[in-house]
C-alpha positions in Angstrom: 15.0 15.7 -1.3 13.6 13.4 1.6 10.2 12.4 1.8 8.3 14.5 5.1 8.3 12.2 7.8 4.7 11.6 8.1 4.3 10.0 4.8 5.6 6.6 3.6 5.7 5.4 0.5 5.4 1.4 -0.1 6.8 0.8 -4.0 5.0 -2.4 -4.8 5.7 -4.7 -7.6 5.0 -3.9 -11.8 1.3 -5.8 -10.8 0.3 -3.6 -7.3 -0.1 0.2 -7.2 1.9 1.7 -4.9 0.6 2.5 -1.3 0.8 6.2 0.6 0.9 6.3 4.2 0.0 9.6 5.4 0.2 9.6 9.5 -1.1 12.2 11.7 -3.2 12.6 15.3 -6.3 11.9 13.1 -4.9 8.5 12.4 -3.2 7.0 9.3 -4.7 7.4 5.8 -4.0 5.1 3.3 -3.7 5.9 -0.8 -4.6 3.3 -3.3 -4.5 -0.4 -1.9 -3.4 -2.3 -4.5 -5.2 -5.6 -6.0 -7.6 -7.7 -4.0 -5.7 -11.1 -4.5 -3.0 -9.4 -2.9 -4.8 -7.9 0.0 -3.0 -9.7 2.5 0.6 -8.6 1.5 -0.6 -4.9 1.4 -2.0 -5.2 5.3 1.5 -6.7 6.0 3.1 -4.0 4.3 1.7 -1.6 6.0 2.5 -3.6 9.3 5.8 -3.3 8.1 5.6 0.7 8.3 5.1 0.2 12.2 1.5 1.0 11.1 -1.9 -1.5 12.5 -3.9 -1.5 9.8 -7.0 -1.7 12.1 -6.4 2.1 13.2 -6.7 3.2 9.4 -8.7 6.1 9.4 -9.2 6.8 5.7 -9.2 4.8 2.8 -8.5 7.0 -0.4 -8.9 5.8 -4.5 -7.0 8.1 -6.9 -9.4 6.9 -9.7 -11.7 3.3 -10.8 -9.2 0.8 -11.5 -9.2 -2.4 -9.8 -4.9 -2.4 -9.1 -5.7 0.7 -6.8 -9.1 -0.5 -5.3 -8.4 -4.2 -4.6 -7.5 -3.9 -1.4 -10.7 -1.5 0.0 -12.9 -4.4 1.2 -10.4 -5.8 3.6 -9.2 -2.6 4.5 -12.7 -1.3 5.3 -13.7 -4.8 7.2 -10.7 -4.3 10.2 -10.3 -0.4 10.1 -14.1 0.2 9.4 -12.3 3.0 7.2 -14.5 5.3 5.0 -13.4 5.7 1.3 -13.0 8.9 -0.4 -12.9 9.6 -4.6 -13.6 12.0 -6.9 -17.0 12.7 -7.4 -16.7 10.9 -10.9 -15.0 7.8 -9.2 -17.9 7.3 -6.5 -20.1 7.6 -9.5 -18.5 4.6 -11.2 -18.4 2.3 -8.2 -22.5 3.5 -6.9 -23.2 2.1 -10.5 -20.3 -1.0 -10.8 -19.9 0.4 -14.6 -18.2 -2.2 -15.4 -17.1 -0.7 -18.6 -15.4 2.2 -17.2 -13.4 -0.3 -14.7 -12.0 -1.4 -17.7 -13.1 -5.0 -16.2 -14.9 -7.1 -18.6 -12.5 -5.5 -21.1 -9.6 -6.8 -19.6 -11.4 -10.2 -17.9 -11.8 -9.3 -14.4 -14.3 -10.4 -12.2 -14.8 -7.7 -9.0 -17.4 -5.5 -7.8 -16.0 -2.1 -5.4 -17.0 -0.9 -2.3 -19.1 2.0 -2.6 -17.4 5.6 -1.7 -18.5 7.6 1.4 -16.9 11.0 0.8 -15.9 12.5 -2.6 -13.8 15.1 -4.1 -13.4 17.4 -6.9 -11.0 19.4 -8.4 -9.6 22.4 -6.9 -10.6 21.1 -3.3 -8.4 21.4 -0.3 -8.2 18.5 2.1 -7.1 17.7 5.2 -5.3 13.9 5.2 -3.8 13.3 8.7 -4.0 16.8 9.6 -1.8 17.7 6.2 -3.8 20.1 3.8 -3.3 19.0 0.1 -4.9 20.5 -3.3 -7.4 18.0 -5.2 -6.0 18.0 -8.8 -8.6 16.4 -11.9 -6.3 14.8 -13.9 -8.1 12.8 -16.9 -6.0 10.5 -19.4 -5.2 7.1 -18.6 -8.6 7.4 -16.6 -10.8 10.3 -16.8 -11.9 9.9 -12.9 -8.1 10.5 -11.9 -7.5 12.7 -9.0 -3.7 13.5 -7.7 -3.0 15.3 -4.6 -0.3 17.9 -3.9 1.2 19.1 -0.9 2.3 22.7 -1.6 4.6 23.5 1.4 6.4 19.8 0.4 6.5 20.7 -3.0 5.4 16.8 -3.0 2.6 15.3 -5.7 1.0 11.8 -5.6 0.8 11.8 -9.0 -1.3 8.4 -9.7 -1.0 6.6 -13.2 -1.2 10.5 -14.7 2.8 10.5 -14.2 5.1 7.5 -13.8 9.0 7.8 -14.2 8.9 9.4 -18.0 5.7 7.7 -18.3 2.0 7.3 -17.6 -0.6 4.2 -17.4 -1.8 2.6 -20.7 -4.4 4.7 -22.3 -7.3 2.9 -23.8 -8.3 4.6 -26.6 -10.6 2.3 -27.8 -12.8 2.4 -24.3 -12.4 6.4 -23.8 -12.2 7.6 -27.6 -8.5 8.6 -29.6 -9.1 12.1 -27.3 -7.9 10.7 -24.0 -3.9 11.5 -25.5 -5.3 15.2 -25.7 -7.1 15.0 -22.0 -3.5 13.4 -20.8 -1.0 16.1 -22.6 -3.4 18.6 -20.9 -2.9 16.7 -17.7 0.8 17.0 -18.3 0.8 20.6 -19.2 -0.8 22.0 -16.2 1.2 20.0 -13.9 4.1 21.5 -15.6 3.0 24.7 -13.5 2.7 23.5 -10.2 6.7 23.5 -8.5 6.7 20.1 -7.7 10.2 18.8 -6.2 8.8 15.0 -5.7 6.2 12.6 -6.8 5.1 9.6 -6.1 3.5 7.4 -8.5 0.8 5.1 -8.8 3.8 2.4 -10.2 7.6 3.0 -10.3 10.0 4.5 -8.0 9.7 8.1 -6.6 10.4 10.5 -9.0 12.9 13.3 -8.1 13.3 14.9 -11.3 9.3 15.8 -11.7 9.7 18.5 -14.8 12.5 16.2 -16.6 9.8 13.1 -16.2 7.1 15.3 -17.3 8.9 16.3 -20.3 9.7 12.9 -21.0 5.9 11.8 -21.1 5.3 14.8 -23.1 7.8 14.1 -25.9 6.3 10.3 -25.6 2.0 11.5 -25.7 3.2 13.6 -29.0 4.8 10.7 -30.4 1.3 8.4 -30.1 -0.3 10.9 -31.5 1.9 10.8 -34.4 1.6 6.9 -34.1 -1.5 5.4 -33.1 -0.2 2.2 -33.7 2.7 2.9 -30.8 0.1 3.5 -28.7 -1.6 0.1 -29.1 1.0 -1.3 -28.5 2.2 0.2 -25.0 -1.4 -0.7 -24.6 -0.4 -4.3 -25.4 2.3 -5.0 -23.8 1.2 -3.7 -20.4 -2.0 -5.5 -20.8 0.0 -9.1 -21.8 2.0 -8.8 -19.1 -0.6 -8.3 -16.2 -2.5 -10.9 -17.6 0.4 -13.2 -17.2 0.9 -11.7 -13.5 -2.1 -12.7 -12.4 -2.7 -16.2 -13.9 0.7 -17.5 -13.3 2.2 -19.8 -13.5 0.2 -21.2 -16.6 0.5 -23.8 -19.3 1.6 -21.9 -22.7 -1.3 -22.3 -25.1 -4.0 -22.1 -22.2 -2.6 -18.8 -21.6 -2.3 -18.1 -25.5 -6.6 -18.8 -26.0 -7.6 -17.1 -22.7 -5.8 -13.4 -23.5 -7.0 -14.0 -27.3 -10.6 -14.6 -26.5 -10.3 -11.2 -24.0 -12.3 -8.1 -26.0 -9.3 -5.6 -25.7 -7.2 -8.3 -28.0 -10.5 -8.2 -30.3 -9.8 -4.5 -30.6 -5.8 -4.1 -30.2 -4.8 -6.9 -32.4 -6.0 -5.2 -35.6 -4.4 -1.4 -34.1 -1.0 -3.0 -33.9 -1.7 -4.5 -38.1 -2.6 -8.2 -37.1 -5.5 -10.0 -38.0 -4.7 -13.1 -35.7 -5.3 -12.5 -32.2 -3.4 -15.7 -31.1 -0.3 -14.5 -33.2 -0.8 -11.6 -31.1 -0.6 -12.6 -28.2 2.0 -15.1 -29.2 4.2 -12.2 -30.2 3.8 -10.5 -27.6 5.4 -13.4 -25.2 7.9 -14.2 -27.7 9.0 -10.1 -27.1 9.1 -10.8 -23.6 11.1 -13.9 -23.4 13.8 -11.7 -25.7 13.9 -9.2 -23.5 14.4 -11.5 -19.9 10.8 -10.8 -18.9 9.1 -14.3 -18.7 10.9 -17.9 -19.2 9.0 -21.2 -19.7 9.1 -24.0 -16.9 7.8 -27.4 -18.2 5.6 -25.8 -20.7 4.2 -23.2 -17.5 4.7 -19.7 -18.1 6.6 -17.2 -15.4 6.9 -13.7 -15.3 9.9 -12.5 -14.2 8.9 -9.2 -13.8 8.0 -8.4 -9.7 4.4 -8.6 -8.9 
């Protein structure tokens, strides 16, 4: 199964979302752009495709956080782009609701470029001239829209479907009901014939129903374990912190994720009362496993931003 040749996908890093390239007479529309500090590499990237970024004729968001909308602003400022959402995303940005951003939970500073066009579910659009079905698909953020392409039997799946796996969900922000609103998700994807998606992280995914059953078997199992939910939560969360603040000294590091409100809330979930522990335990599970190692005190991922 090959990709149609009017769309490319650009895997990024564990940090970046992934871009989509759709190309067409219309001009090239862009999905999801990836963080702003990396802003520069994305416009590269998609130089890279044989693409100039400056004829970018539509910027699109799959849903409100800031590793898919970075990358808007300068995007917008050299392609004078518009950018499309769901209804419920445009919503979010219009009113910077910070809290659904998940950005002064997590300790980011950004404000997002305000959508021109929205989208709901059930919709058909036209992106480069290629019509696609609009698909709601709440979990690890209730604003989420995918896209699929029925005569490709191709989804752009978001963070709703990763390789047997989906973005954190944030049960504390969005309430215990967001593993319900993702196994929904799940389940009526399962009905679409879907031969290849492409994900908001990860590599393509060419085995769609054996991924979606995967992510099924896991959303049952934190529902049965709300404390292995918190901490695929915790993890995730550690580890883009370190992304983007490294290379840092160890116990700087240590006191800025522990002061952070989401280690306020997930320390206790995963049974600690210690927040620095926490996070202390969290790096000593990534050293372990070949994820991070320590140079002159200074902290390194070695996971691909």
């Amino acid at each position: 199964m090959k990709l149609p040749p009017q769309i490319r996908f650009i895997q990024r890093g564990w940090f970046n979302s992934n871009n989509i390239l759709i190309l067409g007479d219309d001009g090239p529309v862009i999905i999801d752009t990836g963080h702003e500090a990396d802003a520069a590499t994305t416009l590269h990237l998609i130089a890279a495709e044989g693409i100039d970024p400056h004829e970018i004729s539509l910027i699109v968001n799959t849903h409100c956080h800031w590793d898919h909308f970075g990358g808007n602003r300068a995007l917008k400022v050299i392609s004078d782009a518009p950018l499309a959402t769901s209804k419920q995303t445009a919503a979010i940005f219009a009113a910077n609701d910070r809290e659904a951003m998940w950005l002064d939970y997590f300790g980011v500073n950004f404000v997002p470029e305000t959508a021109d066009l929205t989208w709901q579910d059930g919709d058909m659009v036209e992106l480069s001239g290629l019509p696609f079905e609009v698909i709601a698909a709440p979990g690890h953020a209730p604003d989420t829209i995918l896209f699929y392409q029925p005569d490709h039997k191709l989804l752009i799946s978001a963070d709703a479907l990763h390789e047997q796996d989906c973005g954190v969900l944030n049960v504390v922000v969005h309430g215990f009901g967001v593993v319900d609103s993702a196994l929904t998700t799940v389940d009526r994807l399962l009905t679409y014939d879907i031969e290849l998606a492409l994900p908001g992280h990860g590599p393509i995914i060419t085995d769609v129903v054996g991924s979606l059953a995967a992510l099924k078997k896991r959303l049952a199992g934190f529902k049965h374990d709300p404390r292995r939910l918190a901490y695929h939560l915790a993890r995730r969360v550690t580890m883009a912190a370190l992304l983007e603040s490294q290379p840092i000294e160890r116990q700087n590091f240590i006191s800025m994720v522990s002061e952070l409100p989401w280690t306020r809330d997930y320390a206790p979930l995963c049974g600690y009362d210690d927040r620095e522990q926490f996070v202390i335990d969290r790096l000593a599970e990534f050293q372990i496993r070949g994820l991070l190692r320590t140079i002159e005190n200074m902290l390194v991922s070695n996971v691909q931003r």
